[in-house]
N, C-alpha and C positions, 0 to 999 in steps of 0.2 A: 663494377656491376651496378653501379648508383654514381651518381654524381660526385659525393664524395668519398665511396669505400671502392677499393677491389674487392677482386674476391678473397685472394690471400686473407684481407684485413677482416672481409665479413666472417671464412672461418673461421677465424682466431677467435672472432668475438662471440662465436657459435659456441666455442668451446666453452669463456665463461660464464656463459648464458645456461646450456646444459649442465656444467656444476654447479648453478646456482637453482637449477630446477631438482638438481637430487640426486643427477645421474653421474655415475661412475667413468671419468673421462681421462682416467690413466691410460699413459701413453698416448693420449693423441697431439700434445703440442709435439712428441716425437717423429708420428705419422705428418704433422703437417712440416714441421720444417724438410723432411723426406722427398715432399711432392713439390716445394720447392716454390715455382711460378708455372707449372706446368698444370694451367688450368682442368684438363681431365683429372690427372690426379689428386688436383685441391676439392674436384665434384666430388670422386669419390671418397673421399675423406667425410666432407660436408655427409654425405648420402648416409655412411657409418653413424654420423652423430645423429641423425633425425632418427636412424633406427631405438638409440636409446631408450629404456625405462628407467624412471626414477629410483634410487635402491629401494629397497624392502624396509629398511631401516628409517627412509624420509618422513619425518613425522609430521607433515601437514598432508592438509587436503585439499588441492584446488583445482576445483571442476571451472571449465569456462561457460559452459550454457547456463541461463539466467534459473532454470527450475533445480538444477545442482546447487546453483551457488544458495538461493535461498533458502534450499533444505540445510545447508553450511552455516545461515545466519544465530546469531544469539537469538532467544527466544524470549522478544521484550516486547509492549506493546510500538504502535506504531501510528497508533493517528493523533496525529496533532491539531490546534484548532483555535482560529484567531478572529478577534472583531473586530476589524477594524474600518475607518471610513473611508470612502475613494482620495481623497488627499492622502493621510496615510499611507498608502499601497502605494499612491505613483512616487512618493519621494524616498518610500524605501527603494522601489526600483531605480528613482535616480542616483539614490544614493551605492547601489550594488554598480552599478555601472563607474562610477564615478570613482569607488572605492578602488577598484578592476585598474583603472586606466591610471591613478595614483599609484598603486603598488607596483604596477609596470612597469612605469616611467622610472620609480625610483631604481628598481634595478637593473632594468635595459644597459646603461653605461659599464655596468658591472657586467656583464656577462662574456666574458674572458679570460680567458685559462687561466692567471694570476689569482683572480678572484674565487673562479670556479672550483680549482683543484690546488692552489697554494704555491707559492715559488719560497724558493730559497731557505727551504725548512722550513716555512712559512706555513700554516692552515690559511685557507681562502678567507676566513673569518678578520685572522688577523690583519692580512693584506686589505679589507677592504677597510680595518681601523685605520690603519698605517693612511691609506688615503684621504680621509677626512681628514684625519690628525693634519697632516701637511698642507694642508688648506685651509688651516685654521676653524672647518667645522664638526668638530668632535664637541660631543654627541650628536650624533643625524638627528637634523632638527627639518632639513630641505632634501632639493634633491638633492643628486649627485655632483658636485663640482668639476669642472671640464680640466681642470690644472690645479695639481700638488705639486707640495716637494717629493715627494714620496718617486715621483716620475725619474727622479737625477737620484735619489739618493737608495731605494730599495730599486729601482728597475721596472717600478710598476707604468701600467698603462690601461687607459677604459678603451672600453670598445668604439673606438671612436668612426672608424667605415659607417657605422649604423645607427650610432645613438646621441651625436655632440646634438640633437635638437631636444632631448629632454634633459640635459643635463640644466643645472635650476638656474645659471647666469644665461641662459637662452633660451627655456622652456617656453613654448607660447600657444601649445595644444598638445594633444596625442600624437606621437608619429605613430606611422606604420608598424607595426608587430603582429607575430605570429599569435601572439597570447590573444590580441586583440581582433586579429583576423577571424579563430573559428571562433569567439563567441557570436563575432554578426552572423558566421555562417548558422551556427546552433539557432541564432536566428530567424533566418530567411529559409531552415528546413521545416519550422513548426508553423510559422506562414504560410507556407505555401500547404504542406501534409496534414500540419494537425499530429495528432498522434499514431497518423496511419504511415508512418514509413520502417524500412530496415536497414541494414548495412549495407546494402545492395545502393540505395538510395543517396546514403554517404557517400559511394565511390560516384557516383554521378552526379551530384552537388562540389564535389571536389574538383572532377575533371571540368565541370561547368565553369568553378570560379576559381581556379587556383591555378597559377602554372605549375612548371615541375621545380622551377628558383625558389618556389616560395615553402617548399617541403621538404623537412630533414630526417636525418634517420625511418623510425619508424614508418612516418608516414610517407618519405620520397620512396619508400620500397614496397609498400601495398597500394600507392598509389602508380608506382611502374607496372606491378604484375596485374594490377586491376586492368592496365592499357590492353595488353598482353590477353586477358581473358575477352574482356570485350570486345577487341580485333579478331579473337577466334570464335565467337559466334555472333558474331553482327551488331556489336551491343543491344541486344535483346536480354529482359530478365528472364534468363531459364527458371524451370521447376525447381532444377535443382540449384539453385542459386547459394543456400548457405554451404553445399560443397566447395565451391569454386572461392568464398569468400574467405573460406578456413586455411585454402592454398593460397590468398592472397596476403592474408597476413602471417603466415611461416612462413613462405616459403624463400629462402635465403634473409630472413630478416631477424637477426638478431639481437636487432632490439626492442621487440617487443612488448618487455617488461618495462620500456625506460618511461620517461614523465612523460608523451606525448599523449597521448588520451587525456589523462589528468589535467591537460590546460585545455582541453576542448568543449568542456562540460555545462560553462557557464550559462549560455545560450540557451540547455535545455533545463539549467535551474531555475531560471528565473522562470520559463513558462509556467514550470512543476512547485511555485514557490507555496511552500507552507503542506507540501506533500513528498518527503523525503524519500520514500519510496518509490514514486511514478520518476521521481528525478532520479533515482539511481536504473531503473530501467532504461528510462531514454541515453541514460550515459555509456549502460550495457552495449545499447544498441551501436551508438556510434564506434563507443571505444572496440568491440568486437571487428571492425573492417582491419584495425592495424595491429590490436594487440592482444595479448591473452593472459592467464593467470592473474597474476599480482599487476599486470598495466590496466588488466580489466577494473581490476578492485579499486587499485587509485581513483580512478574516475568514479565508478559509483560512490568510495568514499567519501569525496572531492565535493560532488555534485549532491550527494544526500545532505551534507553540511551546511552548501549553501542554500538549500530550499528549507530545509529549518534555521536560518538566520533569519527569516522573513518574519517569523513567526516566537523563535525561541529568544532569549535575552544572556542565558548564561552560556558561555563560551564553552565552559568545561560538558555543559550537556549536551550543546552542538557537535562535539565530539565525539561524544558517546551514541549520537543517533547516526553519523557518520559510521563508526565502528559497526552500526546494528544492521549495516545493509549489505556487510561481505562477510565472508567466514571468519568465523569463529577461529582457526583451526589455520590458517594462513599465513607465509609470513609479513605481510603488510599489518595486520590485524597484532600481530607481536612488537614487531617495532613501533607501532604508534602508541602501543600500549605501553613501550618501554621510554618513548617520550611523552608520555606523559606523567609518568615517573616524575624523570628526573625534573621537568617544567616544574613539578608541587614541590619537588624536593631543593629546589635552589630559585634563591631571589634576583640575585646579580646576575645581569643581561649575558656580561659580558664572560660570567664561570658558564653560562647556561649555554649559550653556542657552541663551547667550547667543549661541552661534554655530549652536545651530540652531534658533533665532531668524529669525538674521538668515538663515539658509540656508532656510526654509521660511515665510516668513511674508508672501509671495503669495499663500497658500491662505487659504480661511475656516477659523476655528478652531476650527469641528466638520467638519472635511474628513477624509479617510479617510487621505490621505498623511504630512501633517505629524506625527498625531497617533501616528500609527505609525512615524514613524522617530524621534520623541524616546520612545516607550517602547524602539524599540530603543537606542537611545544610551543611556537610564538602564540597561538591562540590565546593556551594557557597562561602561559606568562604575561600577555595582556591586560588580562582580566575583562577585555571589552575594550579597553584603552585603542582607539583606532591607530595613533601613530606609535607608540607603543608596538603594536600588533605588526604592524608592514617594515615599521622599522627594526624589527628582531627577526623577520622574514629575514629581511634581504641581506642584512647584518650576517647571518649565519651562512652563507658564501655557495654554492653548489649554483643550480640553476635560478639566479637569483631577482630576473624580474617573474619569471612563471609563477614561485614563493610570494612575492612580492601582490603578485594581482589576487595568486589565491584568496591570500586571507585578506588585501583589501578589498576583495569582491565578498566576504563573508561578513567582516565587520561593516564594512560601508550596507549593506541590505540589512543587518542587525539595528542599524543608527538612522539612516533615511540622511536624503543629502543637507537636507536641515542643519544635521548635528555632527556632520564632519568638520573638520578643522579647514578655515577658509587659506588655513597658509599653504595647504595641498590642494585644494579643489578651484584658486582661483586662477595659477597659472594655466591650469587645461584651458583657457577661457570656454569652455563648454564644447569643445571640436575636436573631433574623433579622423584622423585619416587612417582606412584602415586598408588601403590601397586593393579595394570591393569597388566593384561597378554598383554605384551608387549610395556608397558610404565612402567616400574618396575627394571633400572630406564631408559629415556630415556632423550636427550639433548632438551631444551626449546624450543630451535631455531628450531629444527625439527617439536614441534610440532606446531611451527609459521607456517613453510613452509607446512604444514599439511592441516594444516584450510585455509591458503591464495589458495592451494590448491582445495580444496572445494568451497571458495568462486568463485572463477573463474568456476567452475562445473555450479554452483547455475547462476551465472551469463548468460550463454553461452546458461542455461533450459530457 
């Protein structure tokens, strides 16, 4: 039904998607193995699960419309407020860009099932020690190393189809990545709109610059059904537009809860920088074309963070104004709270991935929650420390360059590019391919001056 799932596989994943939403789905891995490969029967199977209600018993709250969610929020204040001069502002934005394309790089290599989900009894965490170790560079001090022992002697391997150009014996700018892609896009939507767009607008800035190779999970299936809706009425925006949007991102798409929103938010942080709430809107906005619940809240989480990194200095309060723009009441909003526990409660890197690990690794490891509470835990653990910060990201193994840009996209606009470490920011030599009509490739700094840009637009609206 997608590029890379059937339908059998999407059931399947339907199912744990509904138990993890609340709902009561005994008996149905029964019902599906029943229907077999006999696509009508897998429909109606799927058609049973969409009927579900959450039990009586589920004890969070999570509305997807943005006036629910903020009635859901903690009740803190929210305006933040910063002096600072035009140098200032432009080299925290080079440096949020900069941080972005460092933390990606260094995980990109890693982002394969070894790493992601753990081989041979192995947690991901420790396999991606096991690789440095074998390369002789333990503790990540660089990037990724293109050849271990670790390769002959545990089985491992990097992603190598996609990523031998940032690994650090050949790093010589940004490749191409997904992480990297929607922030230009979160880009060139506030360019072109300003603050006047919807999700509507998303699907049409997507099909404008993305193909269908460049879209996985969540988004290769709201961006199919988006096809789908706009071939049945002419792509015209109807009236009723957020109905058709609502069935674009359910419908057969079970991963909706997973990290994809969550890496696409940057773009609309930095316009919203030093205003944490207008950046969890705009993130609303996007993330609502592909996902709901808890993939909604990651991105506002996400994107509320970074637009108070602009502005804020302490990690652990960055945090906290993150937490203050989704529910209260959530499970995102629990687990991040429960890594940040453990981050205060443990100093060693190495005890600290490991315990949220073992605290989150029920989830898939492109899931929206896991991967968001060990960027929050690297924050913590941090303390601000930039390499520190990206290097206990990507360290802690799941989706591990998305982690990886998060929180150098957090700390790098906390720090300005001034004050990042030149051992990370000089191999990008400042050039971004982001395989974008017209950022293919383009200089970083540019598209710092871009967004700061914008920012000042949004500011002046």
């Amino acid at each position: 039904m997608t590029k890379w799932h059937g339908l059998r596989e999407l059931v399947l994943a339907e199912i744990t998607q509904r138990r993890e939403e609340g709902c009561d789905v005994a008996g149905f891995p029964e019902h599906l193995d029943a229907a077999g490969t006999d696509e009508t029967r897998l429909m109606d199977v799927y058609r049973e699960l969409a009927k579900l209600e959450p039990s009586t018993n589920f004890k969070y709250d999570e509305p997807n419309d943005l006036e629910s969610i903020r009635n859901e929020r903690p009740a803190v204040p929210r305006m933040l407020a910063a002096n600072r001069g035009e140098g200032e502002w432009q080299d925290k934005f080079y440096g949020a860009w900069l941080g972005r394309a460092a933390g990606c790089a260094l995980g990109k290599p890693l982002e394969a099932p070894v790493f992601m989900n753990g081989s041979g009894g192995r947690p991901g965490w420790h396999n991606i020690k096991l690789w440095f170790e074998g390369a002789g560079q333990w503790p990540i001090r660089h990037y990724t190393p293109s050849e271990s022992a670790a390769k002959e002697q545990y089985g491992l391997e990097i992603a190598r189809w996609s990523s031998l150009g940032s690994c650090g014996d050949r790093i010589c700018f940004m490749e191409t990545d997904d992480d990297i892609r929607y922030t230009v896009l979160g880009l060139l939507m506030l360019e072109r709109h300003g603050l006047d767009f919807n999700s509507w607008d998303v699907g049409k800035l997507w099909h404008r610059h993305l193909t269908f190779g460049q879209v996985f999970t969540a988004e290769a299936q709201s961006y199919l059904n988006f096809a789908r809706v706009t071939a049945y009425i002419n792509g015209e925006q109807p009236e009723d537009w957020e109905k058709h949007i609502r069935w674009c991102r359910s419908y057969l798409n079970p991963f909706r809860e997973w990290i994809g929103a969550q890496i696409r938010v940057d773009g609309y942080a930095y316009g919203a920088a030093g205003r944490p709430e207008l950046a969890a809107e705009l993130a609303w906005r996007d993330a609502s074309f592909s996902h709901e619940k808890n993939g909604i809240y990651g991105a506002m989480f996400c994107s509320a963070m970074i637009a108070a990194a602009f502005v804020e200095n302490d990690v652990k309060r960055i945090v906290e104004i993150g937490l203050s723009e989704i529910p209260k009441n959530c499970r995102l909003a629990e687990d991040v709270a429960l890594a940040v526990q453990i981050a205060e409660e443990t100093e060693d890197t190495l005890e600290l991935v490991a315990k949220i690990w073992e605290s989150f690794k029920h989830y898939h490891a492109v899931h929206t929650n896991n991967n968001a509470a060990l960027c929050a835990a690297a924050l913590i653990h941090s303390g601000g420390d930039f390499e520190k910060g990206i290097t206990t990201a990507v360290l802690g193994g799941w989706d591990t360059d998305c982690n990886g840009a998060t929180v150098g996209s957090i700390l790098g606009a906390l720090h300005g590019a001034a004050e990042l470490p030149e051992s990370w920011t000089a191999p990008l030599n400042d050039t971004l391919y982001a395989d974008v009509s017209g950022f293919h490739p383009i200089a970083i700094s540019e598209c710092a001056r871009r967004s700061y840009d914008v920012f000042r637009k949004i500011q002046a609206e």
